[in-house]
Structure formats: structure tokens, C-alpha cells
C-alpha positions as CSV (number, residue, x, y, z in Angstrom):
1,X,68.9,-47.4,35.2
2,X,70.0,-44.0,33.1
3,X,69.3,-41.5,36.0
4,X,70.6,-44.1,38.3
5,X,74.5,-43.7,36.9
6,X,74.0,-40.6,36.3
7,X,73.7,-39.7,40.0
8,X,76.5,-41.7,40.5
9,X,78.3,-39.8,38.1
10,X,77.2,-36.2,39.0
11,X,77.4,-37.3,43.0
12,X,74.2,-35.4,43.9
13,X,71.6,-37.0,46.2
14,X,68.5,-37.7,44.5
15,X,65.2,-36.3,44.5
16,X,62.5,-38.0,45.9
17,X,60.9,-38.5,42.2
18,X,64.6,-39.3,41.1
19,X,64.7,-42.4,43.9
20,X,61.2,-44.0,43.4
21,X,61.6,-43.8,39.6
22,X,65.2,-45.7,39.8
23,X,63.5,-48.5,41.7
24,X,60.2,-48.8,39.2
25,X,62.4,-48.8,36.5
26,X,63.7,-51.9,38.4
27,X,61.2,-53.2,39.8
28,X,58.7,-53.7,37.4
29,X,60.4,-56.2,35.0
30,X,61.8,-58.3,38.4
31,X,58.3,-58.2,39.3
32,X,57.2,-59.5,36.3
33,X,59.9,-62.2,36.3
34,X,59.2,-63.5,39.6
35,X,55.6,-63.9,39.0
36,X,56.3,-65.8,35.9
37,X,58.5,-68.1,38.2
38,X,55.2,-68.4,40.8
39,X,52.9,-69.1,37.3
40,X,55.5,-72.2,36.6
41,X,54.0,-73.3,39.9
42,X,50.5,-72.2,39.6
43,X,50.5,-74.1,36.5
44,X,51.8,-77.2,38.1
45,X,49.7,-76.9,40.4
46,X,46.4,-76.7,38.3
47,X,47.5,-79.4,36.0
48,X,48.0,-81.7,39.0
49,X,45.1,-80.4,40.7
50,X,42.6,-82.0,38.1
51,X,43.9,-85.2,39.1
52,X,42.3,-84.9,42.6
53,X,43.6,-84.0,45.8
54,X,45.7,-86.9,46.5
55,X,48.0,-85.3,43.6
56,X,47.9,-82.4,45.3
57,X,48.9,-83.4,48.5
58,X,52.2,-85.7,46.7
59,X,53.3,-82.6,45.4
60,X,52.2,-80.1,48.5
61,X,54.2,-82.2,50.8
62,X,57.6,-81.9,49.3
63,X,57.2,-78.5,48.3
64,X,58.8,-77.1,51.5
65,X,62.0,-79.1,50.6
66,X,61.8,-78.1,46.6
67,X,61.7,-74.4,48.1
68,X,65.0,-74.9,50.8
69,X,67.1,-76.5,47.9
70,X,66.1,-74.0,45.5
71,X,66.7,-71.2,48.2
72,X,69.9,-72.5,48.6
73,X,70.5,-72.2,45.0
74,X,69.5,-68.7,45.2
75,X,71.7,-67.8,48.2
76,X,75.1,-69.5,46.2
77,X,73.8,-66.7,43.2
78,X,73.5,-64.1,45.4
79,X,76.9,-64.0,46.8
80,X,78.7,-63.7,43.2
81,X,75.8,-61.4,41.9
82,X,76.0,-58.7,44.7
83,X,80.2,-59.0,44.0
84,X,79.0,-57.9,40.6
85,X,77.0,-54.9,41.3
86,X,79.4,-53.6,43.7
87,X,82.6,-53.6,40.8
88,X,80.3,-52.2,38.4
89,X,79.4,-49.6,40.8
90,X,83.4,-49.0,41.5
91,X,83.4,-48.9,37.5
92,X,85.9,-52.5,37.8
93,X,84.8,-54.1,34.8
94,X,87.3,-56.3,34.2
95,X,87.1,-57.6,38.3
96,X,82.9,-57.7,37.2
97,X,83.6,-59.9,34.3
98,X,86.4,-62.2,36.1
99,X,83.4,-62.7,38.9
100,X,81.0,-63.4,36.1
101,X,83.9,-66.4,35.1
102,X,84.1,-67.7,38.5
103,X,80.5,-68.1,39.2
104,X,79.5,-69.9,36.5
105,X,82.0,-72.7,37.4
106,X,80.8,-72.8,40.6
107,X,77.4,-73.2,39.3
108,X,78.1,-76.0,37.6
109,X,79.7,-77.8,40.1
110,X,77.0,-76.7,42.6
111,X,74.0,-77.4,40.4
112,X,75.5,-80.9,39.9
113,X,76.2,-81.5,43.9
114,X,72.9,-80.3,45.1
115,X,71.0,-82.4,42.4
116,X,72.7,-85.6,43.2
117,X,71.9,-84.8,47.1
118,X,68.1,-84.1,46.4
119,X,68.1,-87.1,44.0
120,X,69.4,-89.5,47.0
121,X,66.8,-88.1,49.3
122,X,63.6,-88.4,47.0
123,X,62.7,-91.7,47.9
124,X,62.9,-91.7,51.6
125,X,61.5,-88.0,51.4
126,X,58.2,-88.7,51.5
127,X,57.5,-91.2,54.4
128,X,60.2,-88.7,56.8
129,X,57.6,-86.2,56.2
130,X,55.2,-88.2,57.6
131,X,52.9,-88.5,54.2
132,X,50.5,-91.0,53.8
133,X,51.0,-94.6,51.9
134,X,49.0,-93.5,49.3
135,X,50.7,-90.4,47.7
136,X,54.3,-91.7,48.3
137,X,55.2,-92.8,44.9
138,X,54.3,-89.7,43.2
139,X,55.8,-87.7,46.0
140,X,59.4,-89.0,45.6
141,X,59.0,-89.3,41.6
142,X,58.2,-85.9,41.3
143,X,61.1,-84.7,43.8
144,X,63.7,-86.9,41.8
145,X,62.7,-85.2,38.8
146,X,63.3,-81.8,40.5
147,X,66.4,-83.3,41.5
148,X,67.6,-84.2,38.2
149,X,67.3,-80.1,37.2
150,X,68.9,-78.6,40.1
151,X,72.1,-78.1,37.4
152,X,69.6,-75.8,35.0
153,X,67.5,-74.0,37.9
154,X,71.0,-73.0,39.3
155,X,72.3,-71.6,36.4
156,X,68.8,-70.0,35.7
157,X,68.9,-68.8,39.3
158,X,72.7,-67.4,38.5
159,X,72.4,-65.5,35.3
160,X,69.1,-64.3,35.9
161,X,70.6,-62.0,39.5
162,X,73.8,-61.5,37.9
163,X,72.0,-59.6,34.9
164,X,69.6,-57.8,37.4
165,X,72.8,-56.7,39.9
166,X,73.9,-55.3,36.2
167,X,70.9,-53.6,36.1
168,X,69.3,-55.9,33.2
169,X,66.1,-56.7,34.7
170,X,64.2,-57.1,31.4
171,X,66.2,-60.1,30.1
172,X,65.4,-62.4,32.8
173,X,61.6,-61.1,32.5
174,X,61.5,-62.4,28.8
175,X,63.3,-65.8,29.6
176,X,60.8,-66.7,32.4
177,X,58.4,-65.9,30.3
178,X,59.5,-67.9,27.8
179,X,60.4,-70.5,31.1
180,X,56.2,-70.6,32.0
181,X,55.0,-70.9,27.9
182,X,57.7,-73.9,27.6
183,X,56.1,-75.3,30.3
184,X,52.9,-75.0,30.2
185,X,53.0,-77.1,27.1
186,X,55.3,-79.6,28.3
187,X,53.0,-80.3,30.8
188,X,50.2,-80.9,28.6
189,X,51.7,-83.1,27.0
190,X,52.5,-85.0,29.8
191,X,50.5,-84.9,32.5
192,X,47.2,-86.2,30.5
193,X,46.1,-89.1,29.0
194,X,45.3,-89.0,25.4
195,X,41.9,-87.3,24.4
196,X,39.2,-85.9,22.4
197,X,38.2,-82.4,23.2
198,X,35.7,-80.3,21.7
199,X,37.0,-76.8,20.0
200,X,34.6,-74.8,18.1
201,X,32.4,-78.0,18.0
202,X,35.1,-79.7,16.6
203,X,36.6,-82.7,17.8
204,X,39.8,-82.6,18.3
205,X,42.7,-85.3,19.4
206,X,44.9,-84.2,22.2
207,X,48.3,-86.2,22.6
208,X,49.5,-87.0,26.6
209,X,51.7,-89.0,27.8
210,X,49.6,-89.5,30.7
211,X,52.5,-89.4,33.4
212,X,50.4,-88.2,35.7
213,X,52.1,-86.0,38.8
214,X,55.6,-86.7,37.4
215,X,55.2,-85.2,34.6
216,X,54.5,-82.1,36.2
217,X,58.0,-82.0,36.8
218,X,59.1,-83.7,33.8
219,X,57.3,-80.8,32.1
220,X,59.1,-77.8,34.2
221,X,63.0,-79.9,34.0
222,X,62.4,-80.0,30.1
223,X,61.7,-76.1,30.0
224,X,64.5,-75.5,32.7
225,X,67.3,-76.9,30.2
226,X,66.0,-75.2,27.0
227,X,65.7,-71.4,29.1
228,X,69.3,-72.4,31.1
229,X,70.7,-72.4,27.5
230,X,69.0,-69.4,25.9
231,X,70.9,-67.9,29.1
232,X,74.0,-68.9,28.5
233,X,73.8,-68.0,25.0
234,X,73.4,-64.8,26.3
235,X,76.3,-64.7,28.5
236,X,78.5,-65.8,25.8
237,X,76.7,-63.1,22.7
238,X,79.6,-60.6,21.4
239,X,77.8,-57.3,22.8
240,X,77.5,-59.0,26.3
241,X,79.5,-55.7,28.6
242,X,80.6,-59.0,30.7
243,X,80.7,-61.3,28.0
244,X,82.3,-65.3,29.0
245,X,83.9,-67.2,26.3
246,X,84.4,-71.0,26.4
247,X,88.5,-70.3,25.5
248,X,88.3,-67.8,28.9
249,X,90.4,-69.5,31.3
250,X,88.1,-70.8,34.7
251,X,89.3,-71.1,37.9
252,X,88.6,-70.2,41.6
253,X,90.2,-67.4,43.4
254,X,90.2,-66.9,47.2
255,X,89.1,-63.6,47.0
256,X,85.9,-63.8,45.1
257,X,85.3,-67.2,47.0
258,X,85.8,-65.5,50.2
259,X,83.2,-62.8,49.6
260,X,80.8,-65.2,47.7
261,X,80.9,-66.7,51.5
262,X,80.4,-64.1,53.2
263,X,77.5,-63.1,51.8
264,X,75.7,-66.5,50.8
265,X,76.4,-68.9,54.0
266,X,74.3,-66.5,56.4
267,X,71.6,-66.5,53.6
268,X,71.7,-69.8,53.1
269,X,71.7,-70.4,57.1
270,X,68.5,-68.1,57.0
271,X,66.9,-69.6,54.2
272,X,67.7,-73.6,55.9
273,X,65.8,-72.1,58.9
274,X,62.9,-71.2,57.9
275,X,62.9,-74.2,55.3
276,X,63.3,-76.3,58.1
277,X,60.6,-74.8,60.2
278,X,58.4,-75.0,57.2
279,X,59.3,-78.7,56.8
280,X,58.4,-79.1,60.2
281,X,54.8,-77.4,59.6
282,X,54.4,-80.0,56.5
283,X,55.2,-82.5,59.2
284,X,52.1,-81.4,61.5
285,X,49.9,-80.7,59.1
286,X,50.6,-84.1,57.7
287,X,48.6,-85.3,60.7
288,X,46.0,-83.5,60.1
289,X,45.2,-85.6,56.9
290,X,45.2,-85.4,53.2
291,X,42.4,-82.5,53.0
292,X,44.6,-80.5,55.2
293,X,47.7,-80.8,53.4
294,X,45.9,-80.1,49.9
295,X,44.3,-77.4,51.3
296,X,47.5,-76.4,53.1
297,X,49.8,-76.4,50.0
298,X,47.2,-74.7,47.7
299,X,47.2,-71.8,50.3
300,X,50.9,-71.2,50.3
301,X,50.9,-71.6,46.5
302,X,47.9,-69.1,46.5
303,X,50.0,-66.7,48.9
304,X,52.7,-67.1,46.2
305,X,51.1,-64.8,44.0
306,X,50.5,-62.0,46.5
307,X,54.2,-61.8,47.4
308,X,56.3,-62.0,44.8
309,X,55.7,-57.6,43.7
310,X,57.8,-57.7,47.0
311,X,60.6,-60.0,45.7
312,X,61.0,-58.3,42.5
313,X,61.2,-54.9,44.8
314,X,63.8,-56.6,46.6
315,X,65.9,-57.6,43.6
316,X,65.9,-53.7,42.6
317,X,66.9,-53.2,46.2
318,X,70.1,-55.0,45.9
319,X,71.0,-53.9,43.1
320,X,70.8,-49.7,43.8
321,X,72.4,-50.4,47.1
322,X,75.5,-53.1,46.3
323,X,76.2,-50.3,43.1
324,X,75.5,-47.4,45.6
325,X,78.0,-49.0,48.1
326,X,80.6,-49.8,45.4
327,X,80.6,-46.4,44.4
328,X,81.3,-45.1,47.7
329,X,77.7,-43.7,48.3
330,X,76.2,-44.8,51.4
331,X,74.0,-42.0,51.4
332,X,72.7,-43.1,48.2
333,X,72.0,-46.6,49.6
334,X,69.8,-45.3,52.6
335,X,67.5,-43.5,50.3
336,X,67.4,-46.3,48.2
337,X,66.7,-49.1,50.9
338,X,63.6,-46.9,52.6
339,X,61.8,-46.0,49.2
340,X,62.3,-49.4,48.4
341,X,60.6,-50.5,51.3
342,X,58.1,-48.4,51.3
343,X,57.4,-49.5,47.6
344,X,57.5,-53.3,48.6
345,X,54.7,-52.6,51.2
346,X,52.4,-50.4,49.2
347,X,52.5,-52.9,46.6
348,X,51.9,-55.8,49.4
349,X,48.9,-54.0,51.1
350,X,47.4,-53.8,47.5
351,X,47.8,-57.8,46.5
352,X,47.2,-58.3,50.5
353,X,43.8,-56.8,50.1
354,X,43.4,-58.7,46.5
355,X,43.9,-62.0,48.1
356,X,41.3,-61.2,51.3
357,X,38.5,-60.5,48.4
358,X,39.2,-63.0,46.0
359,X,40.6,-66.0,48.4
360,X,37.8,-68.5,47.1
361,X,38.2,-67.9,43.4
362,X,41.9,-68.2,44.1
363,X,42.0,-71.7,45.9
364,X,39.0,-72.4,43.6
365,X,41.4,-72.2,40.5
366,X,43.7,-75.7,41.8
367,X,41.2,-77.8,43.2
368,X,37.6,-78.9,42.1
369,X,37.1,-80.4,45.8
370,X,35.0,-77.7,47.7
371,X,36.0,-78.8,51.0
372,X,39.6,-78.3,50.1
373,X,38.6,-74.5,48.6
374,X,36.8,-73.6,51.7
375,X,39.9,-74.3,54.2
376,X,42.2,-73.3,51.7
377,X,40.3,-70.0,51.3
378,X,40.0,-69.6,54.9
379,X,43.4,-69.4,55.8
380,X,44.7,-67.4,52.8
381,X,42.5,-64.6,54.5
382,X,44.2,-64.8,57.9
383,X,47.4,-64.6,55.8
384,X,46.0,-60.9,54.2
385,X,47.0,-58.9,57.1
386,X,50.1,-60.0,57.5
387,X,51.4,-58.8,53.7
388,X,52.5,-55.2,54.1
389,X,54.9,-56.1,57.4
390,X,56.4,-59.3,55.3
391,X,56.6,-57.1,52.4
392,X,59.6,-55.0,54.8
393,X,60.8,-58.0,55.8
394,X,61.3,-59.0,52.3
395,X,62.3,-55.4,50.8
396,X,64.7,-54.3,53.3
397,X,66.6,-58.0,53.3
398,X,67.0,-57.6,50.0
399,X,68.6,-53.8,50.4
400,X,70.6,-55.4,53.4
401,X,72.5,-58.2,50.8
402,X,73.2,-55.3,48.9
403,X,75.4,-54.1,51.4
404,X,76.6,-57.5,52.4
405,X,74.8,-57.6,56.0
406,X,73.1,-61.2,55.3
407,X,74.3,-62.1,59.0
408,X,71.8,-59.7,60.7
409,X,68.8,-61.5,58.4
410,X,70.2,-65.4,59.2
411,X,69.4,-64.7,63.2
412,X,66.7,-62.6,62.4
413,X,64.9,-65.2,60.4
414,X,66.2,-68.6,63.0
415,X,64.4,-66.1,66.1
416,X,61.2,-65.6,64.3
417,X,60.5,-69.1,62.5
418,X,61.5,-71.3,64.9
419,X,60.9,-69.1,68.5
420,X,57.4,-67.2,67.2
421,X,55.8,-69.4,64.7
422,X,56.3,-72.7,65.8
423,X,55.5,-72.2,69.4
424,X,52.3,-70.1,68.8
425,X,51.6,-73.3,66.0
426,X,52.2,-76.0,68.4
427,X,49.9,-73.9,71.1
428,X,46.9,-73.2,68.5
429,X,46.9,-76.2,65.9
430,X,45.4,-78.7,68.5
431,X,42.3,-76.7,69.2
432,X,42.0,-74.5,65.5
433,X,44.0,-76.9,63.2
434,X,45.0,-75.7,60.0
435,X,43.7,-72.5,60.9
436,X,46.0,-72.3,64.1
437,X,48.9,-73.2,62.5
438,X,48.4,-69.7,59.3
439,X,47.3,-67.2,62.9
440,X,50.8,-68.3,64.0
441,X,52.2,-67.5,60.6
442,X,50.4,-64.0,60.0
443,X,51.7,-63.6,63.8
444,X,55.3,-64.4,63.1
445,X,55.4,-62.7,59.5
446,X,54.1,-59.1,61.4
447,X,57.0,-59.5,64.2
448,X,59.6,-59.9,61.7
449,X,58.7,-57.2,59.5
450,X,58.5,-54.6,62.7
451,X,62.0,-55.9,63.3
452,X,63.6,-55.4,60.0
453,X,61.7,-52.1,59.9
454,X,63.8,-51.1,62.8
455,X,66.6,-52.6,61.4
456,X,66.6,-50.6,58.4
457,X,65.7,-46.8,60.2
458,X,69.0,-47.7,62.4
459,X,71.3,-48.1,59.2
460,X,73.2,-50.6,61.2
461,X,73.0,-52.7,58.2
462,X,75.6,-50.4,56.5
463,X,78.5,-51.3,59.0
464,X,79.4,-53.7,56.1
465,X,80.5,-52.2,53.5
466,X,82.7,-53.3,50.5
467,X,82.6,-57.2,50.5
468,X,84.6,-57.1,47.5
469,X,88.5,-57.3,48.1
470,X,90.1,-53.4,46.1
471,X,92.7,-53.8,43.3
């Protein structure tokens, strides 16, 4: 982040070396954080798996509606962060830290409304998604759980991308870290039954609370709250540059609420659509049976892992292009939006590639139920060849929120979810099954990222500017 303000400050375009060492330095810790969020699922997910695949299923078939209200989450975090790394770019610190106020009021607020919605939904939940009798229960214990720590994931979702639009990437690294050890134990002490186990030839008593699937999410809520406070203790530390004080005075202003707005609704829009598709996709594969949906959500959790080096690229993204545009240097934000890109889809081709060779051993990790690894498996390699095009999909959105275009992403995302992949999945999934329904996804995921591709090479996406209002 050094050489990054210092080409802001010496207003020289960079060198190519310059550029693609500005988004590593980036990069590499957001990478790290977001696959430390993807472990907190991988974990989950090979606790619960042990139980057997109707676990799996009760928690595969609300996942698509965890993801939209956690997406949602991210999209209200957004539109405060990228407010943030624009001022800082203007060098407006006191406007940065009156933002930083703002949005964590919101986020309270927020995380309170959207965990009181999710919590009134997780009963019904289940049985609209068309799951069977059997794995109900779990299915809408387990979502009221996730429910009940919407209010920490928000505020975990909110400090962590205001501290990477600062350009503090390696802060939100270390707390997620600490986020997946937290819950790691949690979970084993609450999934499982008490036991003996043998260690060293010893035997040793393990405690459990033997919850079973909710504790899965009691496990990950419990670790939410402890990491949402070592955050905020953060926020509030006296060498914080942006640093919020309980006696600071909190309120809303029209201006910051106004860009927050702008920038989050069309996300949000885009992130309800293809939550909503995906819902619908639960929905169809539900008919397909419990195998199918096991093997369906083990897949996507799988994929998880392969596509999250393109998130974090897309959180260094924003950041080098909202500070860029705040400083008045759209040239700056062009270079950095195409060797991000290009970054994002090197990295892609390599996990894409990783996940073809080792798709077995993957699925193999969640589930002891070969039927369920062989599907699973056989999907997740249809999925390979669509990485590197999903990575620019991912990379250059990201470098588009920078520069407050999330409209252009919202439609982009409605056109391709529910006019390319459903159709071809609704065409295929009779005759292929479960199979049909990832060729429609590899399909749709190649379109897109050919779109945004062009997109990006038109620097369209630059029309908007400063979403901040000037002093």
C-alpha cells in the first residue's frame, strides 16, 4: 500500500511491476481472509457431514438463502466502505471517519432487522423449498441460529471492508483466522455426543453436547460475537487513523445515506437475483432427492474453495480504484481494474485446474457416502472450465464498485442467472439431472464473464465517478 500513495502523491502512472505489486500486496491477505470465511463452512460442513447425508442435505438446502442474506449484508458494507476509500483517496479524513460513524449505526440497526426477518422465516423455510419431511427440523433450527447472528456477521462484514477500502487487509486476515479456530472448537464441542477416543493409545474423554446439525451453527454464532467484538475493539483502539468513540455523537446524514444507496441497492438487487435463481435451483434439485441435494450442496461448497483467490482480488480491486477515483485518477483506476483482472483469472485457471484433478478427494473430505462423492465429484469438474471467465466476472465487479457503477453488474447479473442458466437448467436437468443443471451453470458463468470482460476494456464503468458528495 506504500507505493500505492506514493503514486498518488507523485501523480505518475505506474509501471507495470508498480500495478501488479500494489494489487498482491492487497490481494494476498484478502485472499487469505476469504478462504478462512469458506474454511468456517468447509468445517461445518465436515462436522455435519459425519452425521450422514440427511445432515447434509438440512443444511445444503438453506444454504442458498444463508448466502442472499449474508450477500445482502455485504452489499449494505459496501456502500459505506467504498465512501471510505474514495475520502481517503481525496485525503478527507475527517469526512472518512464521520462515514466510519454512520455506518456502524446503521449496522446495528441492519444486523438487528435482517436477523429478526431470517428468524421469522426459518421455520416455514424449509418445506417452501420443497425439502423432504425428514430433514426439516434441522433445516429451520440451523437457519434460526444463523438468524439469531445476522447482528455479528454484519458488523464482521462492515469493519472487515471498511479496513480493507483503508488499505488494512491484514487485520481482517488475522480475525477470520481467529473467526475459523473459534469455531472449529465450538463445534466440537457441540455437534458430538460425548466420547472416548484413542490418542497416542491413550484413551481419552471428549465432551459434546451432541446438538447435532444445530450446533453447527451454534458453533459459528458463538465465534461470530467473540471476532465481532475483537473488531470493534479495534475500531475504538487510540492509534485507529479513523478511530470511533462511544461519546462520538451518531446519527444519519442524507449525504452519506444517499451514496451508501447508490452503491448498495443495485448490489443488493444483483446479489437478490442470483440468490433467487439459486433458491430456485435448490428447489429443482430438491426433486431430485436427498442424494442429489447432498451431493449438490457439497459441490457448491467444494467450488467455494476454488473461488474465493478471485474475491479477495476483487476486494484489492475496489479498494485501488474507489482511492484512485477519489484522488482524481481515472487513469490510475483503468490500470488497476485490468491487472486486477487479469490477476483474478490467472489465479482462477490455477484453482480451476486444482479442482478438475482433485474433485474426488475434495467431495470425498464431507461425505463418507460414495454415491454422494461420485456425483458430487462429477459435477465440480464440469464447473473447472468455467473458473477463469467467473474469475472476470468477479474481479472486474469488484473494480466497477470502486467506482460506484454497481447498476451495470445488478442487470448484468438478473440477464445471465435468470435468462441463461435457468433456461438451459430447465432444458437439460430432465434428461442429465444434476449434471444438467452445473453444464447450465459453467454455461452461464462463461457468458457473464465475456460480458464483464467487455465491460471493463470499454471503461464505460468509469462514467460514475465521485459517489461521495465534496466539502
Amino acid at each position: 500500500m506504500i507505493s500505492f500513495s506514493a503514486l498518488l502523491r507523485e501523480g505518475r502512472a505506474p509501471t507495470r511491476r508498480e500495478a501488479v505489486s500494489a494489487v498482491l500486496a492487497l490481494s494476498w491477505p484478502a485472499i487469505v481472509q476469504q478462504l478462512m470465511l469458506t474454511l468456517v463452512q468447509y468445517i461445518d460442513t465436515v462436522m455435519v457431514g459425519s452425521l450422514g447425508p440427511n445432515a447434509t442435505a438440512s443444511v445444503g438446502v438453506v444454504s442458498s438463502s444463508v448466502w442472499l442474506f449474508n450477500g445482502l449484508l455485504g452489499a449494505a458494507a459496501t456502500g459505506f466502505a467504498v465512501q471510505v476509500a474514495q475520502h481517503i483517496g481525496a485525503r478527507e479524513t475527517e469526512r472518512a471517519r464521520e462515514v466510519v460513524r454512520e455506518s456502524m449505526l446503521f449496522s446495528l440497526l441492519f444486523g438487528v432487522f435482517m436477523g429478526s426477518a431470517a428468524a421469522a422465516l426459518s421455520f416455514p423455510l424449509p418445506g417452501l423449498l420443497g425439502a423432504e419431511e425428514a430433514i426439516r427440523p434441522d433445516a429451520s433450527a440451523y437457519f434460526l441460529i444463523v438468524g439469531c447472528s445476522m447482528p455479528f456477521l454484519m458488523a464482521i462484514n462492515l469493519m472487515s471492508s471498511l479496513l480493507r477500502c483503508m488499505g488494512d487487509t491484514r487485520t481482517p486476515m488475522i480475525f477470520n483466522i481467529t473467526l475459523n479456530i473459534l469455531n472449529t472448537i465450538f463445534n466440537f464441542l457441540l455437534i458430538y455426543e460425548p466420547r472416548e477416543a484413542s490418542v497416542f493409545g491413550l484413551r481419552v474423554f471428549l465432551p459434546g453436547a451432541g446438538l447435532g446439525v444445530p450446533g453447527a451453527a451454534l458453533g459459528s454464532a458463538l465465534a461470530s460475537l467473540l471476532v465481532a467484538l475483537l473488531f470493534l475493539r479495534r475500531f475504538t483502539g487510540r492509534d485507529f487513523p479513523l478511530r470511533v468513540s462511544l461519546r462520538d455523537r451518531f446519527r444519519f446524514t442524507r449525504g452519506c445515506l444517499s451514496a451508501m444507496v447508490r452503491i448498495a441497492i443495485p448490489q443488493a438487487m444483483a446479489h437478490t437475483a442470483s440468490c433467487g435463481a439459486q433458491i430456485a435451483v435448490t428447489v429443482i434439485v430438491a426433486g431430485l432427492g436427498t442424494q442429489a441435494v447432498a451431493a449438490n450442496s457439497l459441490a457448491v461448497t467444494a467450488e467455494a474453495l476454488c473461488y474465493q483467490p478471485g474475491y479477495g482480488v476483487s476486494t484489492a480491486a475496489t479498494t485501488l480504484v474507489g482511492q484512485s477515483i477519489g484522488a482524481g485518477r481515472r487513469d490510475l483506476a483503468v490500470r488497476f481494474a485490468r491487472v486486477s483482472t487479469l490477476l483474478g483469472m490467472l489465479l482462477m485457471t490455477g484453482t480451476g485446474l486444482l479442482m478438475f484433478l482433485f474433485a474426488e478427494p475434495l467431495i470425498g473430505m464431507f461425505t463418507p457416502d460414495a454415491d454422494v462423492m461420485r456425483l458430487g465429484a462429477s459435477v465440480l469438474r464440469i464447473e473447472a472450465f468455467a473458473e477463469p471467465l467467473f474469475a472476470a466476472s468477479i474481479v472486474a465487479s469488484g473494480a466497477f464498485s470502486g467506482a460506484g457503477d454497481t447498476k451495470w453488474s445488478f442487470a448484468a447479473n438478473l440477464l445471465s442467472m435468470w435468462g441463461v442458466r435457468l433456461p438451459i437448467a430447465l432444458l437439460l436437468i430432465g434428461s442429465l439431472g444434476l449434471t444438467g443443471m452445473w453444464i447450465a451453470m459453467a454455461c452461464e458463468l462463461s457468458l457473464k464473464g465475456l460480458v464483464f470482460l467487455w465491460r471493463l476494456r470499454s471503461k464505460k464503468w468509469l462514467d460514475s465517478g465521485m459517489v461521495v458528495t465534496r466539502a
